[in-house]
C-alpha distance (Angstrom), angle and dihedral (degrees) to the residues before:
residue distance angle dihedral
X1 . . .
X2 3.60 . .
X3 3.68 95.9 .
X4 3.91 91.1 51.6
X5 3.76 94.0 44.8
X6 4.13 81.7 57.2
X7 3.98 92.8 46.0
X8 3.94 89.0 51.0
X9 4.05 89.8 50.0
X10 3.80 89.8 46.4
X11 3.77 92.6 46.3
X12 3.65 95.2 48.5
X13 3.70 90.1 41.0
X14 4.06 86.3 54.5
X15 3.98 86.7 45.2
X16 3.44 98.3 61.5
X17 3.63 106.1 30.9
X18 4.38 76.1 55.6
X19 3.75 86.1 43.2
X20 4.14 89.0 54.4
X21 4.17 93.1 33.7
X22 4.00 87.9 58.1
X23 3.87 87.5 48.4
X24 3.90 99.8 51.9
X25 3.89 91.0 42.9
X26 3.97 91.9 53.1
X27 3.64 89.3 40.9
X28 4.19 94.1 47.4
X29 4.15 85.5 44.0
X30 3.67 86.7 47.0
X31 4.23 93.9 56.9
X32 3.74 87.3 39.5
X33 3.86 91.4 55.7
X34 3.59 90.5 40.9
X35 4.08 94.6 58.7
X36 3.93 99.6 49.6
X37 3.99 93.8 35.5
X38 4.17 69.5 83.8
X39 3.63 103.3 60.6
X40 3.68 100.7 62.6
X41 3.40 114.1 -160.4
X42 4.19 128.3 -142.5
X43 3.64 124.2 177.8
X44 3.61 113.1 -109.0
X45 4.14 112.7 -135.7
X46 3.89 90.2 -6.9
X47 3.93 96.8 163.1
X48 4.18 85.5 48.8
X49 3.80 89.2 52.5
X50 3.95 99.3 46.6
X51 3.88 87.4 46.9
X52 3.67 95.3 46.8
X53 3.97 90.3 44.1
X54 3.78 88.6 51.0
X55 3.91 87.7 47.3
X56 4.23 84.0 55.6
X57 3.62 89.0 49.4
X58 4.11 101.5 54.2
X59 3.44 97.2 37.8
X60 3.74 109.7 43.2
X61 3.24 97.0 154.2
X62 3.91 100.5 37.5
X63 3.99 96.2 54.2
X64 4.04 91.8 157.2
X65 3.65 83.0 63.8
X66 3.63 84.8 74.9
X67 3.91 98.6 48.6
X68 3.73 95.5 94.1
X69 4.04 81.7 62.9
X70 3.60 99.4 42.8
X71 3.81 96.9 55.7
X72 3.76 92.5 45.8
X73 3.84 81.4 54.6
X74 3.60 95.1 48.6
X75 3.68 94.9 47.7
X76 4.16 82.9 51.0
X77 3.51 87.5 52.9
X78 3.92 98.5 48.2
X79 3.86 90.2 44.7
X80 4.21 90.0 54.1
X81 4.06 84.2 45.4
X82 3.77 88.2 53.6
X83 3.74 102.6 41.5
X84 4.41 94.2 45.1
X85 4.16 86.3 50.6
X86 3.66 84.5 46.3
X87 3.67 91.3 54.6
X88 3.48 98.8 40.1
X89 3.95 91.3 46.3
């Protein structure tokens, strides 16, 4: 009796301190959530990257093939770098 009065302790013990673990995580994830929901993010050049990955795909072994692409991507890239330090500045 005395053992199973100790397990019952133990397991309610092991309940709640779950019970108060499960809280603090959801609360933590919660705040975490809550501070990048603010820094939307948007794909820069998305259209330029699914073409150029597509371009990687069919011609594995012909990558320069796919040059043309990547610079027009970089040069999308380099303008969206320009304009958001622009804005910010």
């Amino acid at each position: 009796a005395f053992y199973k009065e100790q397990l019952a302790r133990l397991e309610e013990r092991s309940s709640e301190f779950y019970k108060v673990t499960t809280e603090e995580y959801q609360k933590a994830a919660e705040e975490v959530e809550a501070k990048f929901k603010r820094y939307e993010y948007h794909p820069v050049c998305a259209d330029l990257q699914t073409k150029i990955l597509q371009c990687y795909r069919q011609n594995t072994q012909q990558t320069l093939s796919c040059s043309a692409l990547a610079s027009q991507y970089m040069h999308c890239v380099n303008h969206a770098k320009q304009s958001m330090l622009e804005k910010g500045g």
